[in-house]
C-alpha positions in Angstrom: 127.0 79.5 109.6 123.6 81.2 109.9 120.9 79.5 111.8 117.5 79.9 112.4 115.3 78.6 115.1 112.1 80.5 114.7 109.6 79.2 112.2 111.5 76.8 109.9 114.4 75.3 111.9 117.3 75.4 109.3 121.1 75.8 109.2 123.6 76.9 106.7 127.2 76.0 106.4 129.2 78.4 104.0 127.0 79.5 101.9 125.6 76.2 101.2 121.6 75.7 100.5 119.6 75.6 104.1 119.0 72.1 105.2 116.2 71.5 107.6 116.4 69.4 111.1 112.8 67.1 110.3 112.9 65.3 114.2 110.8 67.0 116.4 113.2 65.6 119.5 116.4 67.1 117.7 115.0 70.0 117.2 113.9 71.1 120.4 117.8 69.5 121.5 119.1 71.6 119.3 117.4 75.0 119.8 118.8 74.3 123.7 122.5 73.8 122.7 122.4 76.3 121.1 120.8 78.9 123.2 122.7 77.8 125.6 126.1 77.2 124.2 128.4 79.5 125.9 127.4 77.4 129.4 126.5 73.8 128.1 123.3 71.8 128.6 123.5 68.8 131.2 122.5 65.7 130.2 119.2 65.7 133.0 118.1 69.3 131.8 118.6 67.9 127.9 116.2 65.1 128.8 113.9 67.0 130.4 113.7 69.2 127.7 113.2 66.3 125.3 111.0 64.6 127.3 108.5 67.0 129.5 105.5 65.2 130.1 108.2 62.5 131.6 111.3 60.2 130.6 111.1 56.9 128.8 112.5 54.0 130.6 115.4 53.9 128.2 115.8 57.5 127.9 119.5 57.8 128.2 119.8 55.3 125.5 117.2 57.7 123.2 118.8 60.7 124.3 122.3 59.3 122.9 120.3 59.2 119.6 119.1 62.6 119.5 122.5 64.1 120.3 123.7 61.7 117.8 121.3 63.2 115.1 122.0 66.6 116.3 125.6 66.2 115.8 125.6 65.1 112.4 123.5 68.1 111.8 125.7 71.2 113.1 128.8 68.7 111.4 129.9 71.0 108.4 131.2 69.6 105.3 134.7 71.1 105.8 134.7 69.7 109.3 138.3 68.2 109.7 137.3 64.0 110.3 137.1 63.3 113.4 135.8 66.6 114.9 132.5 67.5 115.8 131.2 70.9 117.3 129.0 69.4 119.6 131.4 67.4 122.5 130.8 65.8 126.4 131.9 67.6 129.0 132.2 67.4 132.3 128.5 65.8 132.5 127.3 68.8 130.1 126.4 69.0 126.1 128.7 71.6 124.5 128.2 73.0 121.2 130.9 75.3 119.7 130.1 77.6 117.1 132.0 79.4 114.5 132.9 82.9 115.5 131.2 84.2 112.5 127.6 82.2 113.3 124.8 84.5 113.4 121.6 83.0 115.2 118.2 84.7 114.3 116.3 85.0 117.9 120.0 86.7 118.9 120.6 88.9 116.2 116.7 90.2 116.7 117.7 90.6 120.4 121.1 92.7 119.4 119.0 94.9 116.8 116.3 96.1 118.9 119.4 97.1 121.6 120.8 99.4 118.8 117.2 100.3 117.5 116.3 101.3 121.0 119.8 103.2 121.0 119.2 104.5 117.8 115.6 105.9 118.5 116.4 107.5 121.7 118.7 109.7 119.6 117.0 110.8 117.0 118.1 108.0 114.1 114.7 107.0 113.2 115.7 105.1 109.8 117.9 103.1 111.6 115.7 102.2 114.2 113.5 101.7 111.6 115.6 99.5 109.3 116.7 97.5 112.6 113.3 96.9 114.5 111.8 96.2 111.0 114.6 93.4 110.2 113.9 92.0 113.8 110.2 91.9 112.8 110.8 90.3 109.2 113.0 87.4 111.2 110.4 86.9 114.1 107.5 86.2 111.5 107.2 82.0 112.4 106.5 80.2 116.0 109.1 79.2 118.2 109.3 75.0 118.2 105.0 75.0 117.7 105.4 70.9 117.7 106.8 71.0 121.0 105.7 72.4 124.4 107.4 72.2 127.9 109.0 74.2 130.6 111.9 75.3 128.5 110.3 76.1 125.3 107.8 77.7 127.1 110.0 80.4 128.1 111.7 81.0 125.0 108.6 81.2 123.4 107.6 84.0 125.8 110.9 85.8 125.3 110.7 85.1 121.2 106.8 86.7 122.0 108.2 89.8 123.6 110.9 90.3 121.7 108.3 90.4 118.3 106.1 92.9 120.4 108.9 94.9 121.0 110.1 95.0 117.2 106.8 95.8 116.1 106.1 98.9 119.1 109.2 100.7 117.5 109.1 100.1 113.9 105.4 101.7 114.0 107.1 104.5 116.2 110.1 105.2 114.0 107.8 104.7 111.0 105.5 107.6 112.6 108.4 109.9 113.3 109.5 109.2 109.8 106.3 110.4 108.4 105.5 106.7 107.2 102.2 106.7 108.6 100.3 103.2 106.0 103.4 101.4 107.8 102.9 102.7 111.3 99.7 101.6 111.3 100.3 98.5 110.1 103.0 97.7 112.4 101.0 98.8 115.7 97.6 96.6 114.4 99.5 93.8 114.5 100.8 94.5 117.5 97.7 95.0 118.8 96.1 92.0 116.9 98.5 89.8 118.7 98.2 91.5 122.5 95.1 93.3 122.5 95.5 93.6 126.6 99.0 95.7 125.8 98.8 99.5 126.1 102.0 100.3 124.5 100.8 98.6 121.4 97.5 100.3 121.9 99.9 103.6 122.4 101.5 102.7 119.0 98.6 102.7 117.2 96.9 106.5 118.8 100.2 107.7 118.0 100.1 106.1 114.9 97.0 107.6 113.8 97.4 111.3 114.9 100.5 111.3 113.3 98.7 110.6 109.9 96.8 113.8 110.8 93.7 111.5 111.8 92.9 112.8 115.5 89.5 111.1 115.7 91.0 107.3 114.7 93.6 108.0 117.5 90.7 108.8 119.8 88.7 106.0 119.1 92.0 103.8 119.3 92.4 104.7 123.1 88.2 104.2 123.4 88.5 100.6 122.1 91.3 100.3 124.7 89.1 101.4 127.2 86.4 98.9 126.3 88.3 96.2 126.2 90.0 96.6 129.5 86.9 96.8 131.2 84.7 94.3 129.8 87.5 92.1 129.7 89.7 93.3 132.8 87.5 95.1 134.7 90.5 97.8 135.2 90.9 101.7 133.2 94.0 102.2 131.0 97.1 103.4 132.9 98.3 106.6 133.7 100.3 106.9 130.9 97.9 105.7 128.2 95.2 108.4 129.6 97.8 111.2 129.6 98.4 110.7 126.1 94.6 110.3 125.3 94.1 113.8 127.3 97.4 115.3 125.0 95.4 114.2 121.8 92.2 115.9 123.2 94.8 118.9 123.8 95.8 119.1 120.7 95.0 121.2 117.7 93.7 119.4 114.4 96.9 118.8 111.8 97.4 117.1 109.0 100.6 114.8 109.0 103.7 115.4 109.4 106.5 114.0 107.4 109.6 114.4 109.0 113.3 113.9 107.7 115.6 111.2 109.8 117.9 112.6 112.2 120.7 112.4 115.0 123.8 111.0 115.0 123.7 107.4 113.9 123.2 107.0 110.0 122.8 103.5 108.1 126.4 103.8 107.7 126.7 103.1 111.3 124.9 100.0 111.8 126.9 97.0 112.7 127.9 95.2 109.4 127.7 91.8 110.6 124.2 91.8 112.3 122.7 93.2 108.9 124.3 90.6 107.0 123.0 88.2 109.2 119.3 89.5 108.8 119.6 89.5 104.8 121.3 86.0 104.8 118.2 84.9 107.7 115.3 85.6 104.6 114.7 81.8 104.5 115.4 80.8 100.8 114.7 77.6 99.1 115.3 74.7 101.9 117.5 71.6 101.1 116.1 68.7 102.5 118.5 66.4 104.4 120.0 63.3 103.2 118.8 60.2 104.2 120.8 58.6 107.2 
């Protein structure tokens, strides 16, 4: 079963064409269940989550629907009759998931723990090819139709996490000698939090990788201005040491260096690759009528 909750909300039973959840309510229902699966969802929190600008009077009655909707949703065809994945329980929503399910905000999450992993010792292609995947499945907004406490948060984390994924594939990309896609990565990364100094980081190193010392010094001058106009605060310790190691250094043109360490694409964990290659959204299936 793959499922995807950023951008396109869509879910796949064996191999079967994506179908996509169209109810704005069930979506946002869903996305909870299922982030919060291994615990269960109460019926208050649910509501709230539903509802956040405040319940209906005959919310527990338009709650039952939503669960209803979301039910027949994450219902496979080979479910046996009778069963559902999604049960009561002890006042709390449950939804069970095959062991095999691969959920796209939680495989970017597991990927940029091995990228990180990965980086730290040396791999660079595989903390390349894993913080790019996490990127390429991060691309669309998290529930944009729906706001609230809840989805507020995952938002934030969905936000971080993209930051994240974009900071090292511009890293490993620079240690790889792949400077067009460094660059790329940390602009974007930038684009999106121009207040960030890591990304800002990214980009200087970046640039003097490429062999272009002056773009990396003006990278950390645009920093500057922008904190202070903006902030009224300089860059941090960190960013200025590595603006004073760029004035340091001597002129060169790039370097293009060979991955190493001691992970190799052969190590990377089957499953959570799959689950990035199968996560590319392809053609969506719309839903029955009901």
């Amino acid at each position: 079963m793959l499922i995807r909750l950023v951008g396109l909300v869509t879910i796949e039973h064996d191999g079967t064409a994506p179908q996509h959840l169209s109810s704005a309510q069930a979506q946002v229902a869903f996305a909870r269940l299922i982030l919060e699966r291994t615990s269960g969802t109460s019926r208050d929190q649910l509501a709230d989550t539903v509802w956040p600008e405040g319940l209906p009077d005959t919310w527990a009655s338009a709650l039952r629907s939503v669960v209803s909707r979301v039910r027949a949703y994450v219902t496979g065809p080979l479910q046996k009759p009778g069963g559902t994945p999604l049960i009561a329980q002890s006042g709390r929503y449950v939804l069970r998931l095959p062991d095999d399910a691969a959920v796209d905000l939680e495989a970017a999450e597991a990927a940029m723990t091995e990228a990180r992993t990965a980086f730290s010792d040396g791999a660079h292609a595989v903390a390349h090819q894993l913080a790019a995947g996490a990127v390429s499945n991060l691309r669309g907004s998290f529930l944009p139709a729906h706001e609230g406490e809840w989805v507020n948060a995952v938002r934030e984390r969905v936000d971080e996490l993209r930051l994240m994924s974009l900071e090292l594939a511009s890293l490993s990309s620079s240690a790889l000698g792949a400077e067009h896609h460094a660059v790329r990565y940390a602009d974007e990364a930038v684009r999106r939090a121009p207040f960030r100094e890591s990304a800002h980081r990214c980009r200087m190193t970046a640039h003097a990788a490429a062999g272009n010392r002056a773009d990396a010094l003006r990278a950390y001058q645009q920093l500057r201005e922008v904190l202070a106009d903006e902030l009224g605060i300089d860059p941090a310790a960190e960013t200025q040491a590595a603006y004073l190691e760029l004035l340091r250094a001597e002129p060169a043109g790039p370097q293009r260096r060979a991955p190493a360490g001691r992970l190799t694409a052969d190590a990377l964990d089957p499953l959570l690759m799959g689950a990035f290659e199968a996560l590319t959204p392809p053609p969506v299936a719309p839903l029955p009528a009901r």
